[in-house]
C-alpha positions as CSV (number, residue, x, y, z in Angstrom):
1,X,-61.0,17.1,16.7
2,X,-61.9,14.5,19.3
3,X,-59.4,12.4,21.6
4,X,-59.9,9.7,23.6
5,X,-57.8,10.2,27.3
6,X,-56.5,7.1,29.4
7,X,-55.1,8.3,32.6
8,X,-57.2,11.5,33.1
9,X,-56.6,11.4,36.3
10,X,-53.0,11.0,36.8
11,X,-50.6,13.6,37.5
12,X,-49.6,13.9,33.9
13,X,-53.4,13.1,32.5
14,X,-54.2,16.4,34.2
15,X,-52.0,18.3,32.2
16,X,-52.9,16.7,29.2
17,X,-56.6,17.5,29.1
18,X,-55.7,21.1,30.5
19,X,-53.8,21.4,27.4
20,X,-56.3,19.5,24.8
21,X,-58.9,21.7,25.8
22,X,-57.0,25.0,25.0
23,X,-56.3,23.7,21.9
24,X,-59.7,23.1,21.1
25,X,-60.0,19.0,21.7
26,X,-62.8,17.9,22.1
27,X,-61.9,15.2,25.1
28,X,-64.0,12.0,25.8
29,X,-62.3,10.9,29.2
30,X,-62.7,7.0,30.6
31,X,-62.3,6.7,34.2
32,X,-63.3,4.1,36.9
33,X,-63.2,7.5,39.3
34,X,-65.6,10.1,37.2
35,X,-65.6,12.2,39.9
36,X,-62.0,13.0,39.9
37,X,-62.4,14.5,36.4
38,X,-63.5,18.4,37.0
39,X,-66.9,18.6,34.4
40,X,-65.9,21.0,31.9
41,X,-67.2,22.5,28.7
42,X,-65.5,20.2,25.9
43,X,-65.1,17.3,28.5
44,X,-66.9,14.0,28.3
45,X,-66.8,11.3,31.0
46,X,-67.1,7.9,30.9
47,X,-67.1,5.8,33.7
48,X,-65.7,2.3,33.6
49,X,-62.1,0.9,33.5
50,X,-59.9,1.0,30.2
51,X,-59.5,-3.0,29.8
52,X,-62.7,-3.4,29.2
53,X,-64.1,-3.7,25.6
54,X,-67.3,-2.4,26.4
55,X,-66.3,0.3,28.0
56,X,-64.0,1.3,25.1
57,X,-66.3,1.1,22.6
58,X,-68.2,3.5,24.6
59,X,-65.5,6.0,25.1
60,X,-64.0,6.2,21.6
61,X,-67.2,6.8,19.4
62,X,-66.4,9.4,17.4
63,X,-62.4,9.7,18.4
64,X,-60.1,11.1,15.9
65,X,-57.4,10.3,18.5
66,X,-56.3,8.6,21.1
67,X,-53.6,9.5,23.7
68,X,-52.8,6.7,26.9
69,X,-51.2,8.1,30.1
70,X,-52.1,5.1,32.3
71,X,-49.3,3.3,34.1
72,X,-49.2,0.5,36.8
73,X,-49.6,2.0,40.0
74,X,-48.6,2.1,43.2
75,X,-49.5,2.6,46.6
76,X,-47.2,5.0,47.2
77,X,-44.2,6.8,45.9
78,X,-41.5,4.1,47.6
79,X,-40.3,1.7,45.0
80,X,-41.0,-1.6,46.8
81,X,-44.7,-0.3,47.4
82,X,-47.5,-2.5,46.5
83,X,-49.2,-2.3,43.4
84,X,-52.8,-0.8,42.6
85,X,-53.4,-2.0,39.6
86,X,-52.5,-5.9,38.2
87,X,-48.9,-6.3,36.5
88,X,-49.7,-6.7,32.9
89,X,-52.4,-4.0,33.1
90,X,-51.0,-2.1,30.4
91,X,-50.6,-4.6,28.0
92,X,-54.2,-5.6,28.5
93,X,-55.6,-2.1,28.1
94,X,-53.6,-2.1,24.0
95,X,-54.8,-5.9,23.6
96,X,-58.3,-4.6,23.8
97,X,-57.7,-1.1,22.6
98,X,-55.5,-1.9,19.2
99,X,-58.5,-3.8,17.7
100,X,-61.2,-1.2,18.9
101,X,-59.3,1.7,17.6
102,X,-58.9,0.2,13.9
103,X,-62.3,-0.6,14.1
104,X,-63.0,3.2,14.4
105,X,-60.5,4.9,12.2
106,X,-58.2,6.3,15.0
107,X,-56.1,8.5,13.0
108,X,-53.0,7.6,15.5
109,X,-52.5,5.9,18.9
110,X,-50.0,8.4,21.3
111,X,-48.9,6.2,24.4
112,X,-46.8,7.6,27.2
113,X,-43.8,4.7,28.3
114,X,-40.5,5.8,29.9
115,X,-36.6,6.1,29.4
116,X,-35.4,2.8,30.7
117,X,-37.7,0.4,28.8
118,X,-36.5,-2.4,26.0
119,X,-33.4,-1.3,24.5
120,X,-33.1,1.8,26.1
121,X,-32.4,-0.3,29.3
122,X,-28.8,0.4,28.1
123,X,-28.8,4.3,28.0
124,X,-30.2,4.9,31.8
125,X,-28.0,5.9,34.7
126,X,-26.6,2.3,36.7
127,X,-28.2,3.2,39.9
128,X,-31.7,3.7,38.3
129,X,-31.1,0.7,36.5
130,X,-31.0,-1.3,40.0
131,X,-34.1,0.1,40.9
132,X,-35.8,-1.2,37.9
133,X,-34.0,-4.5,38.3
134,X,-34.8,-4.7,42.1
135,X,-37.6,-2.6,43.1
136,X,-41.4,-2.9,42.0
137,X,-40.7,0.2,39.7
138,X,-39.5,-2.5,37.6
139,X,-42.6,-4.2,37.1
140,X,-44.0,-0.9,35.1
141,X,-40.8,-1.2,32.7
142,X,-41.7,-4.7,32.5
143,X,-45.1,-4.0,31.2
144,X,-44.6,-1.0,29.4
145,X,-42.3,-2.9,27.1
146,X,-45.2,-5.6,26.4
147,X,-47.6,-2.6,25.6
148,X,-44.8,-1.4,23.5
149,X,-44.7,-4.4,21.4
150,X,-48.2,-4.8,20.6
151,X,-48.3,-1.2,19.2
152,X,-45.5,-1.9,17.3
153,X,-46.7,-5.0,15.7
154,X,-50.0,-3.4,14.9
155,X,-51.3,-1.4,11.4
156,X,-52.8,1.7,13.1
157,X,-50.7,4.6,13.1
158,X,-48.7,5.2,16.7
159,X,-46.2,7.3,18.4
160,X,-44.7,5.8,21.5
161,X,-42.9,8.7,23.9
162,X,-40.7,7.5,26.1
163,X,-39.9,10.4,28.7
164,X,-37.0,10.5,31.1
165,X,-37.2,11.3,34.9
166,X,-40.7,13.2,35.2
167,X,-40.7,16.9,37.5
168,X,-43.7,19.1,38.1
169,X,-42.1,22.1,36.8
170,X,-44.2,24.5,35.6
171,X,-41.6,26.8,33.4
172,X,-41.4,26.5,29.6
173,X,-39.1,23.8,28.4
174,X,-37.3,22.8,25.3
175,X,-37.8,19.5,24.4
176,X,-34.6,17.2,23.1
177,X,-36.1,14.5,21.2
178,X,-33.6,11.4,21.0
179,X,-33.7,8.5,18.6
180,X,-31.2,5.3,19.7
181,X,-29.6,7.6,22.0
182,X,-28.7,10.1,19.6
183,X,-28.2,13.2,20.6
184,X,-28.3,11.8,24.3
185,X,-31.1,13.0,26.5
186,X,-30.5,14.9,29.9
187,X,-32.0,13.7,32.6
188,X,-34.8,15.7,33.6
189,X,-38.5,16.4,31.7
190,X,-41.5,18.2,33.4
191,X,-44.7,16.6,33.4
192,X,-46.2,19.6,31.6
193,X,-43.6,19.3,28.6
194,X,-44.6,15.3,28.3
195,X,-48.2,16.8,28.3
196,X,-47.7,19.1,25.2
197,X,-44.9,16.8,23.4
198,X,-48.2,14.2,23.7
199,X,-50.3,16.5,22.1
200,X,-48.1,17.8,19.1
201,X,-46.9,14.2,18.2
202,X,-50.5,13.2,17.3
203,X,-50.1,15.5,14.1
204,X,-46.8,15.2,13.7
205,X,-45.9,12.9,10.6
206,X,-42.4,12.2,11.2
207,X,-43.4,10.6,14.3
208,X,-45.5,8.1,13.2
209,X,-44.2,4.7,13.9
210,X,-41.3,6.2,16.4
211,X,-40.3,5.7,19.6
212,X,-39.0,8.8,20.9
213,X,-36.8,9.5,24.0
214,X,-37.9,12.9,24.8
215,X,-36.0,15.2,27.8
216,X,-35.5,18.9,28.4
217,X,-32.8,20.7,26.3
């Protein structure tokens, strides 16, 4: 099995090719920083930036799967940091990427979006809600949503996971998965159960065309 990895480099990307690898993906990775992808048996790197079609083309041959971890960035940690990356980066990476991965015969799409976007707006804590209303966390939500909608509206076969606030715990987690806010989700998720829930969805048939709220139990 072969999967294509946005966001390699991200603290959740990390995780996720740790785990493909022990479960015996084959990884192609596309980065605009190779070098802060450790070379490893099973890893392939590509270097170029993920809204590019050329670069795309290069990195999915022979993809089975695809999982996205990328997310508008910013400087910093603070909320009213500057951004890295441009606003509607996200949706411009799934503009490119839906038609490429048809193209290909993806077998399904995994992206990672957040608790808090679209209609589960309504189901988040009020003060994080003023952060995303007030705060340049807000423009991620924004965009998240538009990369949202054009998986939705496409043919290929996707999973969208929508995790709530991410730790870097390293224990073993249960994962609550929550559809229209039923049963409600806690809270909390580590980064390294987002990283296997990511994983398992892509062969998981009663996810395909979901959007999952996932949390720990």
């Amino acid at each position: 099995m072969k999967l294509l990895l946005l966001g390699a480099t991200g603290r959740t990307g990390k995780l996720v090719l740790k785990k493909a690898l022990n479960k015996g993906y084959q990884v192609n990775c596309l980065s605009r920083k190779s070098n802060r992808i450790p070379k490893s048996e099973g890893v392939t790197i590509f270097e170029g930036i993920p809204n590019n079609e050329d670069d795309l083309n290069r990195a999915i041959s022979g993809c089975d799967y695809i999982i996205s971890v990328l997310n508008i960035s910013r400087k910093s940690d603070f909320p009213w940091a500057s951004l890295r990356t441009p606003k509607t980066y996200l949706s411009d990476v799934l503009t490119k990427l839906v038609p490429i991965a048809k193209e290909h015969n993806i077998k399904r799409i995994s992206i990672c979006s957040a608790w808090g976007v679209a209609e589960t707006k309504n189901d988040i804590p009020k003060w994080f809600k003023w952060f995303i209303n007030n705060s340049n966390i807000g423009v991620a939500y924004k965009d998240h949503e538009r990369q949202e909608k054009i998986l939705s509206n496409s043919d290929v076969d996707w999973t969208i996971v929508r995790p709530v606030g991410l730790t870097n715990s390293k224990r073993e987690e249960r994962i609550r998965e929550t559809f229209d806010n039923k049963p409600k989700p806690s809270i909390l998720i580590s980064r390294k159960s987002v990283a296997n829930h990511l994983l398992e969805s892509l062969e998981k048939d009663a996810l395909i065309k979901k959007k999952v709220v996932i949390s720990k139990e």
